[in-house]
C-alpha positions in Angstrom: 56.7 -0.7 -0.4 54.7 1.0 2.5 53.0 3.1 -0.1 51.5 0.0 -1.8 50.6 -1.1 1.1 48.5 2.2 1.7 47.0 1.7 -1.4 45.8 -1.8 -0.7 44.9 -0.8 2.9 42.6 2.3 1.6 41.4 0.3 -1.2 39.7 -3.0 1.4 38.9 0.6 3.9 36.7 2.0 0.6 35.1 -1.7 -0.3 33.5 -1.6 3.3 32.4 1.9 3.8 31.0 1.8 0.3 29.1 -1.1 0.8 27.6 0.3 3.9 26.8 3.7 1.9 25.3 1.9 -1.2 22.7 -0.3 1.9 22.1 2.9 3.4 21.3 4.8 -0.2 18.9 1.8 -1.0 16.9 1.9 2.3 16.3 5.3 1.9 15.0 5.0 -1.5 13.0 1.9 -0.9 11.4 3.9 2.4 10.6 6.6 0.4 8.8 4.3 -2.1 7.0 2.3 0.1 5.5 5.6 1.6 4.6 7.0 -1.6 3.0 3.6 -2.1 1.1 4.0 1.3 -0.4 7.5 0.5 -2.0 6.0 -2.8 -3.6 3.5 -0.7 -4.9 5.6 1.7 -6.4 7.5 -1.3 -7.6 4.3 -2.8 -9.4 3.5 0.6 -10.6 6.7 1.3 -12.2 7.1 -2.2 -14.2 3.7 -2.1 -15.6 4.1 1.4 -16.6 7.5 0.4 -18.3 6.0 -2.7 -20.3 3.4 -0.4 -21.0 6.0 2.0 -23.1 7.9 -0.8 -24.9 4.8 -1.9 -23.1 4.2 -5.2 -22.7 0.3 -6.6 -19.8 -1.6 -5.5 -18.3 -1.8 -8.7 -18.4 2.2 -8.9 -16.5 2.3 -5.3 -13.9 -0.7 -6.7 -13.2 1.6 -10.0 -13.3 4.6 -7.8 -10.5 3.3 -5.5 -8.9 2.1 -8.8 -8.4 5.8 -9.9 -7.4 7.0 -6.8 -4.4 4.6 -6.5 -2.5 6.3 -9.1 0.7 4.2 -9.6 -0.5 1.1 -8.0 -0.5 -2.0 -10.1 -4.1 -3.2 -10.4 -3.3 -7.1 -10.2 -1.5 -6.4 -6.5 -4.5 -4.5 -5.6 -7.1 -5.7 -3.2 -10.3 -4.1 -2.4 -12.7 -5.4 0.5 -16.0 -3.4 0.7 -17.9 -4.1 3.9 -21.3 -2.8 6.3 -21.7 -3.1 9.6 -24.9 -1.5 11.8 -23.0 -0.9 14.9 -19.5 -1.8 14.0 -18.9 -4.8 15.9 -19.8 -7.5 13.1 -18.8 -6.7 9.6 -20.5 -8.6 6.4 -19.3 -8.2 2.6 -21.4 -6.4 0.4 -21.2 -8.2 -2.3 -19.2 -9.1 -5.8 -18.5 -6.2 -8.8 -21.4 -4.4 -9.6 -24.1 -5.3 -7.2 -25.9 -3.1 -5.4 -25.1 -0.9 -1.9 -27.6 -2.6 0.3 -26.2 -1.2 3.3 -29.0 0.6 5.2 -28.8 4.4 5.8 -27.2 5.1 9.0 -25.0 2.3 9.2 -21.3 1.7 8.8 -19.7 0.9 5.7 -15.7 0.3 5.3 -13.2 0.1 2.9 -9.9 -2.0 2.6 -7.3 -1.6 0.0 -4.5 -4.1 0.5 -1.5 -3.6 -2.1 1.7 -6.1 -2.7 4.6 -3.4 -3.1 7.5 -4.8 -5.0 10.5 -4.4 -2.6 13.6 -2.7 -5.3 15.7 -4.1 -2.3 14.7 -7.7 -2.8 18.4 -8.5 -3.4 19.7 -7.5 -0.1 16.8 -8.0 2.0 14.4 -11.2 2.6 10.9 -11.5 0.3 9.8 -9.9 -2.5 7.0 -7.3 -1.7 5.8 -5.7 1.4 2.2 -5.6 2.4 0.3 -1.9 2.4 -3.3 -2.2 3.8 -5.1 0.7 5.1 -8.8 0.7 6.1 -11.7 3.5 6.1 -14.9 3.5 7.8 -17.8 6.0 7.1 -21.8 6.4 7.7 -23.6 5.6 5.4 -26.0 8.7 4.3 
């Protein structure tokens, strides 16, 4: 009898530690994920204000910032393209494929905003996490 009661004792012991293991294992790979998500849209960001920054069409710094964000799923992608001359007051410049008509000299910036799907959804609350990062650069 008192080794069926081990047994069943080990057993309920196991459940919890293994449940905390598996929550732990999941966190780590949805950290590393959402990182891996991060650095794309740093490259997406930084790739589009560097496009502006050159004088290149909007549309050429949205596909730019597009190729850069290898692995990122286009329709949870965001870009914002804007110019400011001082910094202070930021306008848009414009839809897909107009012109750069931000002056030489001033500042242009570029925000990629991406919706990662959260593989954790089922333990944790909501279904993606917001990734935004933001470049500024001169214009030349």
């Amino acid at each position: 009898m008192k080794s069926r009661s081990r047994r069943g004792a080990a057993l309920v012991e196991f459940a919890l530690v293994g449940a905390l293991l598996c929550l732990l294992l999941f966190g780590i790979v949805e950290v590393g994920l959402i990182f891996g998500d991060q650095t794309q849209v740093g490259a997406a960001a930084r790739e589009a204000a560097r496009s502006l920054s050159v004088g290149e069409k909007t549309a050429a710094a949205r596909n730019r910032a597009a190729a850069a964000g290898v692995g990122l799923s286009p329709s949870a992608t965001a870009v914002t393209l804007e110019s400011s001359p001082d910094g202070t007051v930021w306008t848009a410049l414009g839809d897909t494929g107009t012109a750069n008509t931000a002056p030489a000299g001033s500042l242009v910036r570029a925000t990629v905003t991406y919706q990662h799907p959260l593989v954790t959804s089922f333990v944790f609350a909501g279904t993606t996490h917001t990734l935004t990062a933001r470049l500024v650069m001169r214009r030349e």
